[in-house]
PASEBA-1860 file (N, C-alpha, C; in nm, 3 decimals):
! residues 265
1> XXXXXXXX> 8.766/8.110/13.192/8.666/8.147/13.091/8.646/8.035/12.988 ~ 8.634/7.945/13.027/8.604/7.809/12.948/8.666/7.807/12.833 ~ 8.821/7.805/12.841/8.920/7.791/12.745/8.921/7.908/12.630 ~ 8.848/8.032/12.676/8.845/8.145/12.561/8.939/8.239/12.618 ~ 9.051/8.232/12.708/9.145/8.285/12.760/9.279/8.218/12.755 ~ 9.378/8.244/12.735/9.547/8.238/12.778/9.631/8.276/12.831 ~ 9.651/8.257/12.947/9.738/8.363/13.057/9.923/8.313/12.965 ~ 10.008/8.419/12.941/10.150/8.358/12.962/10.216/8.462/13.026
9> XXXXXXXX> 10.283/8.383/13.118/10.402/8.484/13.206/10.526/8.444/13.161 ~ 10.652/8.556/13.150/10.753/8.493/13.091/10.826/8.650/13.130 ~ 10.980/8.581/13.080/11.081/8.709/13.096/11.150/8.750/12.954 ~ 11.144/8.889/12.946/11.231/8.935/12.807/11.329/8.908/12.861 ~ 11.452/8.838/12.834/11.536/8.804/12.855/11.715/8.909/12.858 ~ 11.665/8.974/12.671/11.729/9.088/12.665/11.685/9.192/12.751 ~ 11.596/9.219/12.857/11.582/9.311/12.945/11.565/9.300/13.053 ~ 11.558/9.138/13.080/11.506/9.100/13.178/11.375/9.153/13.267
17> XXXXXXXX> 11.324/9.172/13.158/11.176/9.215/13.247/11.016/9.099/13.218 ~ 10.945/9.123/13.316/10.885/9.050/13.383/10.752/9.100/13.293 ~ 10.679/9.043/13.231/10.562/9.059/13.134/10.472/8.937/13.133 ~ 10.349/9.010/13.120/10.210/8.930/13.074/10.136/8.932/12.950 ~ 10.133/8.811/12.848/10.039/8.835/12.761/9.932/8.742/12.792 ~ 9.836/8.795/12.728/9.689/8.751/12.742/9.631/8.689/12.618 ~ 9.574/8.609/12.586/9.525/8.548/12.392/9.399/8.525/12.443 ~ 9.327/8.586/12.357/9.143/8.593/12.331/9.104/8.555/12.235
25> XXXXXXXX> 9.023/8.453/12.266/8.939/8.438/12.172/8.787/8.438/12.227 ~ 8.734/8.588/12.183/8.568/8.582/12.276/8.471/8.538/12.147 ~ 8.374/8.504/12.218/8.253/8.431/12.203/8.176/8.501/12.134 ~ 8.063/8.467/12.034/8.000/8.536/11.963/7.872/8.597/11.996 ~ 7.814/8.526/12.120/7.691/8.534/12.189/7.710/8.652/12.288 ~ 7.580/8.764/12.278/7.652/8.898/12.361/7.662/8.857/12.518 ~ 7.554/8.791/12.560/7.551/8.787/12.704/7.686/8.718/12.777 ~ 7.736/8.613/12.688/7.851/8.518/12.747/8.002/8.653/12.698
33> XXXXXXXX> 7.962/8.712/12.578/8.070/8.812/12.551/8.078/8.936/12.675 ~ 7.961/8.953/12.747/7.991/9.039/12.829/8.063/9.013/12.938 ~ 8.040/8.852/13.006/8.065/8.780/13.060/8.234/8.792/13.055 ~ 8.302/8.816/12.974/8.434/8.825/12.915/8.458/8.939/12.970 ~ 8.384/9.064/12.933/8.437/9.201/12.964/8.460/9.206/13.135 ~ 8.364/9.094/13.178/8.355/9.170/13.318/8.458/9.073/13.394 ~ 8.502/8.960/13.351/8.635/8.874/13.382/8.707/8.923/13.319 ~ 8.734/9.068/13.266/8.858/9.103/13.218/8.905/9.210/13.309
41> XXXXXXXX> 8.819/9.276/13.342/8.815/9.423/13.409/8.870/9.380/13.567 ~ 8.809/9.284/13.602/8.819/9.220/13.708/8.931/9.145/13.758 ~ 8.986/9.090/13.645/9.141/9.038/13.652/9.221/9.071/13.670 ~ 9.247/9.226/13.612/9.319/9.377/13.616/9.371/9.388/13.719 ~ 9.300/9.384/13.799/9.341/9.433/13.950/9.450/9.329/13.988 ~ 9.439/9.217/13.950/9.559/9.145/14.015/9.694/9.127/13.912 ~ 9.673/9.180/13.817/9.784/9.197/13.712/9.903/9.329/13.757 ~ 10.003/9.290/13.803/10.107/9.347/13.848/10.255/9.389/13.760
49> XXXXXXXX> 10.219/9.378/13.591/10.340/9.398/13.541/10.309/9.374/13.380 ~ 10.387/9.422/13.293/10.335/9.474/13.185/10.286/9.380/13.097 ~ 10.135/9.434/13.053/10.066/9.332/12.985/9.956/9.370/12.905 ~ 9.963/9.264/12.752/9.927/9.259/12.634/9.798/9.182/12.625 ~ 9.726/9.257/12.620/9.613/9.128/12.540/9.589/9.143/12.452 ~ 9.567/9.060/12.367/9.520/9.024/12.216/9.461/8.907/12.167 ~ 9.417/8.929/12.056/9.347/8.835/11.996/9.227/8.830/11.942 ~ 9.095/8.763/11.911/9.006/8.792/11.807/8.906/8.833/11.922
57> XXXXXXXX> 8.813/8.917/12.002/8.737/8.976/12.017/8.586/8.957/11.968 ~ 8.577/8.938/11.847/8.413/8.940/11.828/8.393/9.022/11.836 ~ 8.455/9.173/11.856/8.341/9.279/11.851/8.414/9.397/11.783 ~ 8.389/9.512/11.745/8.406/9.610/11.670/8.404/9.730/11.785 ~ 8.481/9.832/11.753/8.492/9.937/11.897/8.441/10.015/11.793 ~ 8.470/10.059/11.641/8.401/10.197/11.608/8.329/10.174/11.480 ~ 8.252/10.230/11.406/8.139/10.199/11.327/8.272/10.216/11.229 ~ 8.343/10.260/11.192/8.460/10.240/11.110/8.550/10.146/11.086
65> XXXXXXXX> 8.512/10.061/11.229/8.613/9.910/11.234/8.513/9.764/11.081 ~ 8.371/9.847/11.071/8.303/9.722/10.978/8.311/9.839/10.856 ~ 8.257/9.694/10.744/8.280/9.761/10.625/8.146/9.777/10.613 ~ 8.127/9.934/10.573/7.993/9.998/10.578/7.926/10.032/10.632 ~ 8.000/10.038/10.802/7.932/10.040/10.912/7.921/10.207/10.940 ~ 7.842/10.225/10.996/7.765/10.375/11.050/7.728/10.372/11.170 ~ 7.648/10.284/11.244/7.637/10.349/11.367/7.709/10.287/11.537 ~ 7.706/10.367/11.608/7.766/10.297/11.698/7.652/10.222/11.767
73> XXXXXXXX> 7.686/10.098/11.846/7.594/10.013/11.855/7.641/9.982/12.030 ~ 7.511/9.920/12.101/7.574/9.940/12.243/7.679/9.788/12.256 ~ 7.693/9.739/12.195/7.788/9.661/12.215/7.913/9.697/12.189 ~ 7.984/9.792/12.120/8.080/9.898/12.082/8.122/9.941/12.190 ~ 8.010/9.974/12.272/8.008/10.063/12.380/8.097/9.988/12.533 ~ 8.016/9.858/12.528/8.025/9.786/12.638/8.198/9.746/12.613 ~ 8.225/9.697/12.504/8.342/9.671/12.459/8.462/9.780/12.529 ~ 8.429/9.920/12.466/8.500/10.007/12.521/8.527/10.036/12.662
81> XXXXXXXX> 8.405/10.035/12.735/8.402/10.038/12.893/8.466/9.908/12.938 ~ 8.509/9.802/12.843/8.576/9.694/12.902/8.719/9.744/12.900 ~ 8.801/9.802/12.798/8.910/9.856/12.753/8.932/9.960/12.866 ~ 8.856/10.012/12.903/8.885/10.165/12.963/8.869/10.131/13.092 ~ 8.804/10.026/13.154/8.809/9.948/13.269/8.958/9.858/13.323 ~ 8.992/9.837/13.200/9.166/9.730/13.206/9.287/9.802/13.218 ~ 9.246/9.970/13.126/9.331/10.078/13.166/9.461/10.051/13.021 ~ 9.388/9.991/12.957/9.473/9.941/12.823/9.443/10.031/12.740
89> XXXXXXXX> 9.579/10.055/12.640/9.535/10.123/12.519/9.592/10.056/12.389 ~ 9.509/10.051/12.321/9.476/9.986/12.198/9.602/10.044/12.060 ~ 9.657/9.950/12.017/9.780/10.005/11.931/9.728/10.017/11.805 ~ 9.746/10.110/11.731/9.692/10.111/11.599/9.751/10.029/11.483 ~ 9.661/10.005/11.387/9.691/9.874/11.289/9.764/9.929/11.203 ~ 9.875/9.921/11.132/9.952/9.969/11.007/9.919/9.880/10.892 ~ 9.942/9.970/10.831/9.872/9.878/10.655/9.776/9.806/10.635 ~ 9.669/9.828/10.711/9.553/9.731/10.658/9.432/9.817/10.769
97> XXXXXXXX> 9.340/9.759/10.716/9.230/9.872/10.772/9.125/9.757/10.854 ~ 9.130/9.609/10.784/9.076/9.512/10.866/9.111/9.403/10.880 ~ 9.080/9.324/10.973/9.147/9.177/10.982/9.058/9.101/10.938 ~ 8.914/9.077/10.938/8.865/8.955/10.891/8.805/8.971/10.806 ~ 8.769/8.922/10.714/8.699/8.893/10.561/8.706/8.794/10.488 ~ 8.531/8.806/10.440/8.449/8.653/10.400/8.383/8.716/10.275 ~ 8.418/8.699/10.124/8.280/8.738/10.053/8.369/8.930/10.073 ~ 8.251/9.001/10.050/8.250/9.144/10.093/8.227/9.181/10.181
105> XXXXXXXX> 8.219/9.108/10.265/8.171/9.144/10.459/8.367/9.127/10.510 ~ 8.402/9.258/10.596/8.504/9.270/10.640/8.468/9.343/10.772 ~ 8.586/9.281/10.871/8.571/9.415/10.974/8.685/9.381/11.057 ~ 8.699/9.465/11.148/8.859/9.453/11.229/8.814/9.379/11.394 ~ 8.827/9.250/11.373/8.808/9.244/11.538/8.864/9.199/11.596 ~ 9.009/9.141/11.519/9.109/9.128/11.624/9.206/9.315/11.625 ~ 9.222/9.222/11.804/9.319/9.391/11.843/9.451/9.321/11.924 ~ 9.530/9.449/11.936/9.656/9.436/12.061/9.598/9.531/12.116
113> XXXXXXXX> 9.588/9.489/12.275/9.560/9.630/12.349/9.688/9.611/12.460 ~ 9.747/9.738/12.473/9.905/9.733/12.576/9.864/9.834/12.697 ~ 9.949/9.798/12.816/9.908/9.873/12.964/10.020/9.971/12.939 ~ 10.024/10.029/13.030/10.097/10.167/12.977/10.248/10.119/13.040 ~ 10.269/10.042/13.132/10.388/9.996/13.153/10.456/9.950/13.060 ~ 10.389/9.862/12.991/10.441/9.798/12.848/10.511/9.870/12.761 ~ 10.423/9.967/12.712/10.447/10.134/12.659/10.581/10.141/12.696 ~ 10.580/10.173/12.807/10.677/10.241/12.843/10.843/10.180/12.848
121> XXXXXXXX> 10.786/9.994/12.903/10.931/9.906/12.838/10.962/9.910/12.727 ~ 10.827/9.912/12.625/10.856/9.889/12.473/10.824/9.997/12.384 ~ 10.868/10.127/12.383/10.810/10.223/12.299/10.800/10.239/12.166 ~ 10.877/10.176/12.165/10.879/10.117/11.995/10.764/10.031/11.918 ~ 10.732/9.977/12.013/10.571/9.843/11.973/10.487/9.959/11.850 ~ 10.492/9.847/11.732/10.443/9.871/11.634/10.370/9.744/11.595 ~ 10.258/9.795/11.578/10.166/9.622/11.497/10.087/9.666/11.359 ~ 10.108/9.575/11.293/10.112/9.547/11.111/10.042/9.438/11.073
129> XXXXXXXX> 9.957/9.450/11.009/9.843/9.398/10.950/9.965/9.264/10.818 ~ 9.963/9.149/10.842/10.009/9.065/10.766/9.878/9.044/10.610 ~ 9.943/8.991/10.505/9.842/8.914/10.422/9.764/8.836/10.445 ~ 9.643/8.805/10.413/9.555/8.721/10.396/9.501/8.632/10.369 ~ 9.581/8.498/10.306/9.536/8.435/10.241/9.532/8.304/10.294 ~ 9.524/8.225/10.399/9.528/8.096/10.404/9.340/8.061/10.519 ~ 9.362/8.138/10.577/9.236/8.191/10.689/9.153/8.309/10.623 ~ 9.067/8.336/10.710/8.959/8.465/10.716/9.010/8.556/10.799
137> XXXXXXXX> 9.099/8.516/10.900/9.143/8.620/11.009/9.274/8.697/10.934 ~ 9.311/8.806/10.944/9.427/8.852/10.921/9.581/8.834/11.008 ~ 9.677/8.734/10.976/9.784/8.752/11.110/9.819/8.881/11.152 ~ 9.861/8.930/11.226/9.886/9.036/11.324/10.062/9.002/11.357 ~ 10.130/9.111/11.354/10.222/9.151/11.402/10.302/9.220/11.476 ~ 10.325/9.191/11.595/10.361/9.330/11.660/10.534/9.319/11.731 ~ 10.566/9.444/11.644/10.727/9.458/11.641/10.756/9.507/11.790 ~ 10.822/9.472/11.855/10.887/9.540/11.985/10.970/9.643/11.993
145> XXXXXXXX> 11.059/9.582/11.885/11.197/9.710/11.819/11.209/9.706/11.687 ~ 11.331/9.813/11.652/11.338/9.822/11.551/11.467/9.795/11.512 ~ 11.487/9.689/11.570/11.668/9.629/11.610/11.686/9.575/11.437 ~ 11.796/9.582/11.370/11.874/9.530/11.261/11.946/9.426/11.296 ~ 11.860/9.305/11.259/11.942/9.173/11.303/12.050/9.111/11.224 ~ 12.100/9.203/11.127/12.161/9.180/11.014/12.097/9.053/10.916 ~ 12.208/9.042/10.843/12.197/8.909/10.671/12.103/8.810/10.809 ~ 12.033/8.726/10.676/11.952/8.583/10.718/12.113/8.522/10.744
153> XXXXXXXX> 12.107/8.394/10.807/12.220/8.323/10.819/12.168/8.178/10.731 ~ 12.284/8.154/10.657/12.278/8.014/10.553/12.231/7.900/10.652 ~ 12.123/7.862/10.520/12.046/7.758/10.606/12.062/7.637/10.514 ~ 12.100/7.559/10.539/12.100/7.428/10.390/12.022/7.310/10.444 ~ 11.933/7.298/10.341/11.828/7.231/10.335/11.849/7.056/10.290 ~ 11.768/6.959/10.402/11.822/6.890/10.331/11.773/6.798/10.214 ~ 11.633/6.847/10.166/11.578/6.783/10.064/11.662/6.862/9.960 ~ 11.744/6.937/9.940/11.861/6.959/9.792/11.908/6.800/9.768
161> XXXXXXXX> 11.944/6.764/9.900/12.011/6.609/9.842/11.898/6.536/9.727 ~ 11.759/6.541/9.746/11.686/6.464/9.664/11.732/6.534/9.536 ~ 11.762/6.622/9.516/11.753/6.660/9.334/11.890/6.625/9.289 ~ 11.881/6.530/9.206/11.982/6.521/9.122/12.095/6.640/9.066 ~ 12.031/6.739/9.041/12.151/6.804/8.976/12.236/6.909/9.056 ~ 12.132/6.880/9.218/12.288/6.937/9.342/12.354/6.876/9.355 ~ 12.351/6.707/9.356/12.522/6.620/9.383/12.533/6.664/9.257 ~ 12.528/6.689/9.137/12.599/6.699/9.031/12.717/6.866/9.033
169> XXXXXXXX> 12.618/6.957/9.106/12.670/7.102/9.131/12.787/7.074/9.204 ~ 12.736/6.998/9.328/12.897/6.994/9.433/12.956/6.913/9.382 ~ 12.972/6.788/9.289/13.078/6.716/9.221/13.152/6.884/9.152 ~ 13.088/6.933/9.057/13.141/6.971/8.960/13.199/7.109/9.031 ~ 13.150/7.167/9.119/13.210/7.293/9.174/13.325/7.230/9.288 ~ 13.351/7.105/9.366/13.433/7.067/9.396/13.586/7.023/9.340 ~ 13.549/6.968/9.237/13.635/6.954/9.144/13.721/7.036/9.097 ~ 13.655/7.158/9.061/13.710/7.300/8.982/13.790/7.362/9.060
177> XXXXXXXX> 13.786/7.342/9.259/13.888/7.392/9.312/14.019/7.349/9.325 ~ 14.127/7.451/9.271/14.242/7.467/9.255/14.352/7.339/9.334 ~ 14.375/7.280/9.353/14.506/7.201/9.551/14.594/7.350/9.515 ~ 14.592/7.348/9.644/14.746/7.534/9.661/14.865/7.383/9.610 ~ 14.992/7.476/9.617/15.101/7.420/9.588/15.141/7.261/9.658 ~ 15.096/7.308/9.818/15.101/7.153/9.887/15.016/7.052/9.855 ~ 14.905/7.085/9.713/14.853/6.982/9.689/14.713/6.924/9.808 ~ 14.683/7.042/9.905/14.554/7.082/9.905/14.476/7.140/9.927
185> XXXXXXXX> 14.301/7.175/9.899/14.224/7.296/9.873/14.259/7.366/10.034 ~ 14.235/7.491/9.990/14.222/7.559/10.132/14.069/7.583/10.128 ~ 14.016/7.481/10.290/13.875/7.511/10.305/13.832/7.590/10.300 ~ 13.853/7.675/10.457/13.748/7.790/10.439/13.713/7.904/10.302 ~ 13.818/7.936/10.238/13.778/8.004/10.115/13.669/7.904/9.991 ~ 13.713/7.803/10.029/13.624/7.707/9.952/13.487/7.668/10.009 ~ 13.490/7.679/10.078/13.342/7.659/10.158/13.258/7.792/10.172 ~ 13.344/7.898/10.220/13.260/8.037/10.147/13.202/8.032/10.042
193> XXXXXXXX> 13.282/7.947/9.894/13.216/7.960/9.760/13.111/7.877/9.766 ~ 13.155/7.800/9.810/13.035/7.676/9.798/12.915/7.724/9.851 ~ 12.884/7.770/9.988/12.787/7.836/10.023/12.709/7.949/9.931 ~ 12.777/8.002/9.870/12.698/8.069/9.761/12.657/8.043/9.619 ~ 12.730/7.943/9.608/12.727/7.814/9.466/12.570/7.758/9.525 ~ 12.567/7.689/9.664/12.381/7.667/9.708/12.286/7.756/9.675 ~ 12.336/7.873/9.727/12.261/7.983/9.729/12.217/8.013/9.591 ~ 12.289/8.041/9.540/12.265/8.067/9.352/12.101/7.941/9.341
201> XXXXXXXX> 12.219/7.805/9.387/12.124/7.726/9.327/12.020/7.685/9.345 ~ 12.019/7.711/9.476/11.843/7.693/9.516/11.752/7.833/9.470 ~ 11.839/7.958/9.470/11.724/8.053/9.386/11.700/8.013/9.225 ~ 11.766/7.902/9.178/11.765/7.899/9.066/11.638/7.853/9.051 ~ 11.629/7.713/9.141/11.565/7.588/9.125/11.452/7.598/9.181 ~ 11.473/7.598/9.317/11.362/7.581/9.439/11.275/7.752/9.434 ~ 11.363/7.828/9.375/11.316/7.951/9.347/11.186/7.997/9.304 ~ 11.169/7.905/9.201/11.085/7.899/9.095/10.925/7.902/9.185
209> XXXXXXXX> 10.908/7.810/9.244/10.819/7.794/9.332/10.788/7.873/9.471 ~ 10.859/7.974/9.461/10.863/8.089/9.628/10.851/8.176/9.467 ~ 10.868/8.197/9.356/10.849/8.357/9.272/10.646/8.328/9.247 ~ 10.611/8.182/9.266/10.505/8.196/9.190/10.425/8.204/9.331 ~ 10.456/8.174/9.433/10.376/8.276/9.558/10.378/8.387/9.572 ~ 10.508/8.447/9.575/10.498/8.553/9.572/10.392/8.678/9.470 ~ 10.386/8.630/9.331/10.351/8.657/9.236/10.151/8.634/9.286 ~ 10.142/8.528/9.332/10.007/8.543/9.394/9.939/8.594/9.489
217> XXXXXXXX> 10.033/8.585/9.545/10.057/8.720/9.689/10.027/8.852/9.648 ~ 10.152/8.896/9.563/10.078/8.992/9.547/9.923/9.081/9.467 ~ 9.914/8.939/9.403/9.740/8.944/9.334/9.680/8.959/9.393 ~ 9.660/8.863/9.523/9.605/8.876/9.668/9.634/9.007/9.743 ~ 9.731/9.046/9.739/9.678/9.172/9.829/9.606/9.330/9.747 ~ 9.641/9.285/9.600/9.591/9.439/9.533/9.408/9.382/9.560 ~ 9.387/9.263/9.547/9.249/9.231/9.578/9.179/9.260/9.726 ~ 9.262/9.250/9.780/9.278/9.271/9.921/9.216/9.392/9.951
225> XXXXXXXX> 9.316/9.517/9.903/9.303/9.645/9.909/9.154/9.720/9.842 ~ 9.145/9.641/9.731/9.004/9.655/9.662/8.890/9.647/9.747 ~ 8.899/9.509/9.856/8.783/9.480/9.911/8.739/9.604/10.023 ~ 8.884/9.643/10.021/8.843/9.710/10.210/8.787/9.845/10.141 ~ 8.781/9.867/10.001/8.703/10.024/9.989/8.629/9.991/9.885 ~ 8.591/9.895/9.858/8.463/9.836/9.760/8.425/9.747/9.751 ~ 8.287/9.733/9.727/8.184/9.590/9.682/8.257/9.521/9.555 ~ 8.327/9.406/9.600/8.422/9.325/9.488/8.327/9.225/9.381
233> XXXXXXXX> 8.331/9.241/9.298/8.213/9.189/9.174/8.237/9.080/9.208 ~ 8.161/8.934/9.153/8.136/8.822/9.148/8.238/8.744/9.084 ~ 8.289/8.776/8.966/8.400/8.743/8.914/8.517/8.770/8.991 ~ 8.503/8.880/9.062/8.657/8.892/9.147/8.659/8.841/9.258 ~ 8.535/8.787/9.335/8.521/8.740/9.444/8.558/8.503/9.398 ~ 8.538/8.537/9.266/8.552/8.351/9.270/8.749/8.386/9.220 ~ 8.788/8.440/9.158/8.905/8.470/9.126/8.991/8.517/9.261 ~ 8.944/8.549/9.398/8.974/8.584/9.518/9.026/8.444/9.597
241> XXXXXXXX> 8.894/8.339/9.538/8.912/8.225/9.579/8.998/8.121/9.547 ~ 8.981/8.130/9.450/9.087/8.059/9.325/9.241/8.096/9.380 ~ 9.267/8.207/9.401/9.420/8.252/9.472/9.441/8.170/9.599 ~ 9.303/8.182/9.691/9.363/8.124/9.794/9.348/8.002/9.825 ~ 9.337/7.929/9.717/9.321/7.783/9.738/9.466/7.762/9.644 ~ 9.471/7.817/9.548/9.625/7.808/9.481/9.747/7.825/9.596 ~ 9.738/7.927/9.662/9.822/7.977/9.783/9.833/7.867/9.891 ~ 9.749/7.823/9.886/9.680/7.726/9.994/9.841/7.562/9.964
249> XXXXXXXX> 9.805/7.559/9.868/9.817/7.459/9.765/10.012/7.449/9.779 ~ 10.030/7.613/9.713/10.142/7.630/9.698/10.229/7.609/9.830 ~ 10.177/7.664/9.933/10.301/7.676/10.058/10.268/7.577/10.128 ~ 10.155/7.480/10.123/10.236/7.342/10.195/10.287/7.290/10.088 ~ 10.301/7.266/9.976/10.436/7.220/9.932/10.565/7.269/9.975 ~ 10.587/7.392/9.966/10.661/7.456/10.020/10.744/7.402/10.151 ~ 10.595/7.384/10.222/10.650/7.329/10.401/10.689/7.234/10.368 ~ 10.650/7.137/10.253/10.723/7.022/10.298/10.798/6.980/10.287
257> XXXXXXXX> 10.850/7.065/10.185/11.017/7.036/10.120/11.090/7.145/10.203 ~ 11.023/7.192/10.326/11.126/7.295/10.399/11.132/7.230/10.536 ~ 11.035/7.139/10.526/11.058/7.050/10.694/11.148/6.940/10.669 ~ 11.230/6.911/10.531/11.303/6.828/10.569/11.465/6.928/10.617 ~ 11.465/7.026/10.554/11.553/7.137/10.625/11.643/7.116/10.749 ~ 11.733/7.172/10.748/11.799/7.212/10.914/11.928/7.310/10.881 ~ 11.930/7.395/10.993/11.993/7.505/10.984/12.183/7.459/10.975 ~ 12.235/7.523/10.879/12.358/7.512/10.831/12.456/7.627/10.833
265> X> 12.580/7.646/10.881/12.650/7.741/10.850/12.771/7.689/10.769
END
């Protein structure tokens, strides 16, 4: 389909089972979009094991998927007879009501649609509407389980070395440990502290700059929530913008003092 398709085959490993996802991105033009439905329906038949498609669509299945929308339209239609042709059923969105939005024009047209085998490996599959702010599209999430992977595991970063006052922390918190009687430290209890002596200190420091995303984040999403059940005034629509160019702004800094990083225990 002239690169508006992604086949991946692969194995869950923890189950060892044998799965297909699919990534869409259809076309905006109806005739070449139908063109899609009918290389989808058609593909089906040779798909032998559980499988996901997703991705942005271009089209709307119910006059409820646009903002302000009322009627059903035959492209809605054709859409659906593509869905109901693949034998897929469509997972519902948690926390958010649409994925794309420009201005006051919103509507939902990316989907996960799952075969019932899938279902049935993964009953748990839950998908969640992420924040908004770097794109027009909404990221998408879709949980498999609801497994407790326990604590994050300590990660030490290695742009701390650039700031001066972490060699000053590990001079001075090195120092302060005790030699036992034989005259020396016992590591591992000392390296436990130390690991949380980082920890302290990068929420101290590096902190500062993940509270003031967050803090815009969440500006961004009460705006968010505004849009999907009202016409957002002019002032809130340049103040919409203003966030996400700040946001924008904020987390590649972020990345870049997190790509000099590497994982530490």
């Amino acid at each position: 389909m002239n690169g508006r398709i992604l086949h991946i085959e692969g194995t869950f490993t923890q189950s060892n089972l044998d799965c297909l996802v699919s990534l869409v991105y259809a076309p905006n033009a109806g005739n070449l979009k139908n063109e899609m439905w009918t290389y989808l329906v058609t593909f089906r038949d040779s798909v032998s094991k559980p499988w996901c498609l997703a991705g942005d669509f271009n089209e709307t299945l119910f006059p409820s998927d646009r903002k302000g929308g009322s009627q059903i339209t035959s492209s809605m239609t054709r859409f659906k007879d593509c869905i109901d042709g693949c034998n897929l059923i469509e997972l519902p969105l948690n926390g958010r009501k649409f994925t794309w939005s420009r201005g006051n024009t919103a509507s939902r047209i990316d989907r996960v649609l799952l075969s019932g085998d899938w279902l049935q490996a993964f009953p748990s599959s839950t998908l969640f509407g992420l924040s908004q702010y770097i794109s027009d599209h909404r990221p998408l999430h879709l949980l498999l389980d609801s497994a407790n992977w326990g604590p994050k595991p300590f990660r030490f970063m290695n742009y701390w070395w650039l700031a001066s006052d972490f060699r000053t922390m590990i001079q001075s918190f090195w120092s302060s440990i005790t030699p036992s009687k034989y005259g020396i430290r016992q590591m591992v209890p000392a390296l436990k502290m130390l690991k949380e002596r980082c920890r302290q200190w990068s929420k101290d420091t590096v902190g500062s700059l993940k509270s003031r995303i967050e803090e815009l984040e969440l500006e961004a999403d009460s705006m968010e929530h505004q849009n999907e059940c009202r016409v957002l005034t002019t002032d809130e629509l340049i103040r919409n913008n203003s966030i996400a160019s700040r946001l924008k702004i904020l987390c590649n800094n972020k990345a870049e003092k997190e790509s000099a990083g590497m994982p530490g225990g």
